[in-house]
N, C-alpha and C positions, 0 to 999 in steps of 0.2 A: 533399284533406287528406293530408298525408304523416306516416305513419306511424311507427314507430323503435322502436327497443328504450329502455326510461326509462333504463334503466343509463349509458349517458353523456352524457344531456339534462338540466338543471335539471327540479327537480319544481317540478310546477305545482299543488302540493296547496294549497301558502298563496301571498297574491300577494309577501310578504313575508319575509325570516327573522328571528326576532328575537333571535338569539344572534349575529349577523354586526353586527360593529363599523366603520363607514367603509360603503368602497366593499366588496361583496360580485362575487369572481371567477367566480361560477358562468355568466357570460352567456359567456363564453369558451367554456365546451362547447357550444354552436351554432357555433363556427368548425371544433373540433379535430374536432368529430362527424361533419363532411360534412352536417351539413344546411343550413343558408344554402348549400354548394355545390349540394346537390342542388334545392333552392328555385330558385335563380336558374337550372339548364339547363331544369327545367319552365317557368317565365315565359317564359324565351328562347323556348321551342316553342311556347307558346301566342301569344305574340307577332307568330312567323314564318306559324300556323296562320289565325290573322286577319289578318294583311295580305293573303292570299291570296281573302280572301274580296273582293266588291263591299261586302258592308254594313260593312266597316270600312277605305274606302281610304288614310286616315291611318297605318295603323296601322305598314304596311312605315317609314316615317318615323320611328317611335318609336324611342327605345334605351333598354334598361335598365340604368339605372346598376347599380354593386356593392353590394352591402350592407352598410351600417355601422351601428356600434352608436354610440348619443349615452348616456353617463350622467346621470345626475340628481344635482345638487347634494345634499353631507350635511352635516350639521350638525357641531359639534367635538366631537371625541372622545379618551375616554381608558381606554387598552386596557391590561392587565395579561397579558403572556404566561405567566403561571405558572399560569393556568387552564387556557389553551390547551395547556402542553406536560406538565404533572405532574396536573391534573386529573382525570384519570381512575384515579390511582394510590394517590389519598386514600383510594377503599372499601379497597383493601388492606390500606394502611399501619391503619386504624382495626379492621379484624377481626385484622391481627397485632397488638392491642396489649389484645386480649382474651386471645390464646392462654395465657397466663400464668394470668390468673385459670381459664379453663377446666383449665388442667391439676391446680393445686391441686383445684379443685373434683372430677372426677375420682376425681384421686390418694382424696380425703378418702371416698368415699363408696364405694369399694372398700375401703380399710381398715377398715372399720367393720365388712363382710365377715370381713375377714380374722381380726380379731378378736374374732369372733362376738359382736357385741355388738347382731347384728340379732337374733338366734337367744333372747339372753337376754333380750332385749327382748320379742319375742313369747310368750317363756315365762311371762310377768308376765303376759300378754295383750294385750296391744299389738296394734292388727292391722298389715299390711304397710302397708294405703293408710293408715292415718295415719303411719306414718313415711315411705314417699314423700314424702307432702304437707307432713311438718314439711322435712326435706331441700330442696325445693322450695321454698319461702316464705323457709326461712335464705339459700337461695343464692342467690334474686333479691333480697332486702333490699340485698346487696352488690353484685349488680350495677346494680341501678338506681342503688345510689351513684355505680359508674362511669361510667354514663351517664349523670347530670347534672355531672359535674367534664368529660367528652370534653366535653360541651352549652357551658359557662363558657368552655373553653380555646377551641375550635373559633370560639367566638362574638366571645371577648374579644380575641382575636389578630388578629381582620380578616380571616381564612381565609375564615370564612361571615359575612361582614356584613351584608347586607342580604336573607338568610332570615330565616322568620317563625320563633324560638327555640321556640316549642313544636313548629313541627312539627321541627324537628331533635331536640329531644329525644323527641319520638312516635316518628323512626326509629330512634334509638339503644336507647328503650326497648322497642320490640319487638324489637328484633333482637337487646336479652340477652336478653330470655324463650325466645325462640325457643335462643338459645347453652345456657343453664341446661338445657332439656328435652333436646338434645341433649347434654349433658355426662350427662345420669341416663340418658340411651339408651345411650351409650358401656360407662357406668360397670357398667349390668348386662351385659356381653358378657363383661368381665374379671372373675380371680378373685387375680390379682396387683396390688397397688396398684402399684410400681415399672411394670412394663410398660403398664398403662395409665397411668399419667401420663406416659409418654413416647409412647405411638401417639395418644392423645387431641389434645393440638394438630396432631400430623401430620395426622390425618383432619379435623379444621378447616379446617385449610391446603387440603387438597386440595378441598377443595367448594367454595372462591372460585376455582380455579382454572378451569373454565370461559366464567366471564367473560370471561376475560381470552384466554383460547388459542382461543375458539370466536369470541366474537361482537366487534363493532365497536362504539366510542365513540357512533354515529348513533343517538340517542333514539326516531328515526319509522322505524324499522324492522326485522323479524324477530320482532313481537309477540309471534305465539304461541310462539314457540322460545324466546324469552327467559322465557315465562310456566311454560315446562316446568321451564327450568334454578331458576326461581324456587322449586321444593319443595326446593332445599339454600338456605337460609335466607342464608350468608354471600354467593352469588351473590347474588341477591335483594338486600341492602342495598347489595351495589356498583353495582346497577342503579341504585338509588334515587341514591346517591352525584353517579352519571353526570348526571343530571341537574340536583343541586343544583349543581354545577360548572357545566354549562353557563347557568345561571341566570346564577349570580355572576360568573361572564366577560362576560356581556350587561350586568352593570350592572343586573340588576332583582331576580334572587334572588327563590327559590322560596317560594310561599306558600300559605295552604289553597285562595285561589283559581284557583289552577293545578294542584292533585292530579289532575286529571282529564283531563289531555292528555295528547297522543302515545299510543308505539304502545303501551307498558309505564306506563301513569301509576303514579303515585306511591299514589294511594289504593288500586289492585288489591292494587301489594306492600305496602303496612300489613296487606292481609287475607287475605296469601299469606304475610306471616309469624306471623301468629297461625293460620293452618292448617296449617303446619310446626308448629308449638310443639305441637300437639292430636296430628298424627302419630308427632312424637317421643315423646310420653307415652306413647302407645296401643301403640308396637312396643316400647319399655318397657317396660311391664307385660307384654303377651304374651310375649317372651324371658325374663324374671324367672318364669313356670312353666313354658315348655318346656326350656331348655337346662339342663345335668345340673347336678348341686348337692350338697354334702356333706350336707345335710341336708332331710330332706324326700320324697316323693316328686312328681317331674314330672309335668307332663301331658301330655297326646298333642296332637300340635301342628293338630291339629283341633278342640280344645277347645271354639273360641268357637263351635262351630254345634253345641255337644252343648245338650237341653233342659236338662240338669241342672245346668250354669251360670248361666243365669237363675231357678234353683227351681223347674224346671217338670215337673221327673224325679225320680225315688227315688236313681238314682245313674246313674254309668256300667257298662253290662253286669251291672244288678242286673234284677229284676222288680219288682214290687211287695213291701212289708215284708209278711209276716207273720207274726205272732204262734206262740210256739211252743205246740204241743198238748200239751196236759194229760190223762193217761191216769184215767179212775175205777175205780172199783174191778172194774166190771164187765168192761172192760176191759184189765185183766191177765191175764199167764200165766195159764190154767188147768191147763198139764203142769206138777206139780209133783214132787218127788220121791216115789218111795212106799215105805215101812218107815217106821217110828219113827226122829224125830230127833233122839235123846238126845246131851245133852251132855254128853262124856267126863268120866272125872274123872282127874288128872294123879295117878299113883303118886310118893311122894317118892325125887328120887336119878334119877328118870326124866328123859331130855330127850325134848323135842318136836317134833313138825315137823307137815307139812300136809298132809294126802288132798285134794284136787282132783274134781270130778264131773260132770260135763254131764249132761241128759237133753233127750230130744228130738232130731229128725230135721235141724232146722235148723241154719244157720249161726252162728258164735258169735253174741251179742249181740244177739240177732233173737227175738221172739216165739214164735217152736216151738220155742226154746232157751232149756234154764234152769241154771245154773252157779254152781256152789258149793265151797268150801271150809271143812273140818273139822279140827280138832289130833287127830293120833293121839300116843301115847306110846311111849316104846321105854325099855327099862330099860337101865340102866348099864351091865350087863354085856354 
């Protein structure tokens, strides 16, 4: 058996490809790789090594011809290079054609901030999670819009012709929900609507870019790599992308029953971008009480593992509540002043002021201390 590195031999994982249109070049790497060379100087020695022997005297007589490759007749075909050479360029073009709606969106949910109109909303009683969740539900109404008009266009144009249309709009619809939770992730970091609706589609932009500067077109390979870059969501649907392209090149176009191939199938990323969406909400909400705020006080950015976020605690750095003590009669002061304490009488034309008194040993305000004030009078003159 001869061995080799797979990197420049055809794989032998299918016996077949079925995105290769015509004749497929891959038998060529057995010439360029040196192995038919190396194959034929083994024969050759095994050859030389049994004629030498008595139990094979024929065999000096032999010669090994050279190696050739015979192809297999293919059937007529009709190939479309626009798969082949921009195919891969389509997840781009359709996460850039979001950036627009995410920046309004954004823009919109920082203002809201700015104009404390969250503030006066909670005053009413309002709580936060339901206004997240109204915010949320408005802004995916409008983008599932968008993603069934991409679904029409995409469909109706011939681009993706013979994909199963729901599952295209399966990936277009999750990958706004996932954009939507990441626009309310964005949107609580800023306290400027202007400045975030402008860093907002940047930071979109830059999360597709992975795709594209790290990994390679090839479907059946760098699984798990591709599954990491998969927690930024716009990655993720370019992956998916990749594949409905390569479908539609082949002439078969992707369906629910193919979600489950290769090395990134198609159904993992449906359930990698619904677990983006869940992440995006969750760092959401925890940024929304740690980072500082005109109004309010923040939490300590270890919050979620205090018991008294769940109700399970009296407070933070409290003890337990209780109740304030109620003094009886019996006990209060028993040092109380001693003489008679008659109550002056104000001479007319007199003004008044105040005597002041303590008794007892203690501290002011404390039970061995008792403290009082009297009007004394003083005459005009």
């Amino acid at each position: 058996t001869i061995r080799m590195n797979y990197t420049p031999l055809p794989s032998t994982k299918r016996t077949a490809d079925p995105f290769v249109l015509g004749v497929s070049d891959q038998y060529r790497k057995y010439y360029y790789s040196g192995f038919l060379t190396l194959q034929h100087m083994l024969e050759a020695d095994l050859q030389a090594q049994c004629g030498a022997q008595a139990y094979y005297p024929r065999a000096a007589a032999l010669s090994i011809p050279p190696s050739t490759s015979v192809l297999f007749p293919v059937p007529e075909i009709r190939s479309n290079e626009f798969y082949s050479r921009v195919g891969a360029l389509l997840g781009l073009v359709l996460v850039m054609g979001t950036l627009y709606p995410v920046s309004r969106l954004i823009k919109a949910l920082v203002e809201e901030k700015e104009s404390k109109s969250l503030e006066t909303m909670k005053i009413m009683g309002v709580h936060g999670s339901s206004l997240t969740l109204a915010a949320f539900l408005s802004a995916l109404a409008q983008f599932l819009v968008i993603a069934t008009g991409m679904t029409l266009i995409l469909t109706s144009s011939g681009v993706i012709g013979r994909s199963s249309v729901s599952l295209i709009w399966c990936l277009l619809a999750f990958t706004c929900v996932s954009l939507v939770c990441m626009g309310i992730l964005i949107a609580s970091i800023f306290d400027r609507a202007k400045l975030a609706g402008i860093v907002g589609p940047v930071a979109v932009f830059v999360t597709v870019i992975p795709r594209y500067a790290i990994f390679t077109a090839d479907i059946d390979e760098q699984g798990t790599e591709k599954g990491f870059v998969s927690l930024l969501s716009p990655s993720a649907f370019a992956f998916a992308m990749d594949q409905v392209m390569q479908y539609e090149g082949a002439n078969r176009g992707l369906t629910w029953a193919d979600i489950g191939e290769h090395a990134l199938p198609v159904s993992r990323i449906l359930a990698l971008l619904l677990f983006d969406s869940v992440v995006y909400m969750a760092l959401a909400a925890y940024l929304a009480q740690v980072l500082p705020r005109e109004y309010g006080a923040r939490k300590p950015w270890y919050f979620p593992f205090l018991p008294s976020t769940y109700g399970l605690g009296r407070g933070r750095g409290r003890g337990p509540r209780q109740r304030p003590r109620r003094h009886s009669r019996s006990a209060r002061p028993a040092t109380r002043p001693s003489g008679p304490r008659s109550r002056p009488t104000r001479p007319r034309g007199s003004r008044t002021s105040a005597s002041c008194w303590r008794t007892g040993a203690g501290p002011p305000g404390s039970r061995a201390s008792t403290t009082g004030c009297s009007p004394t009078s003083r005459g005009s003159g």
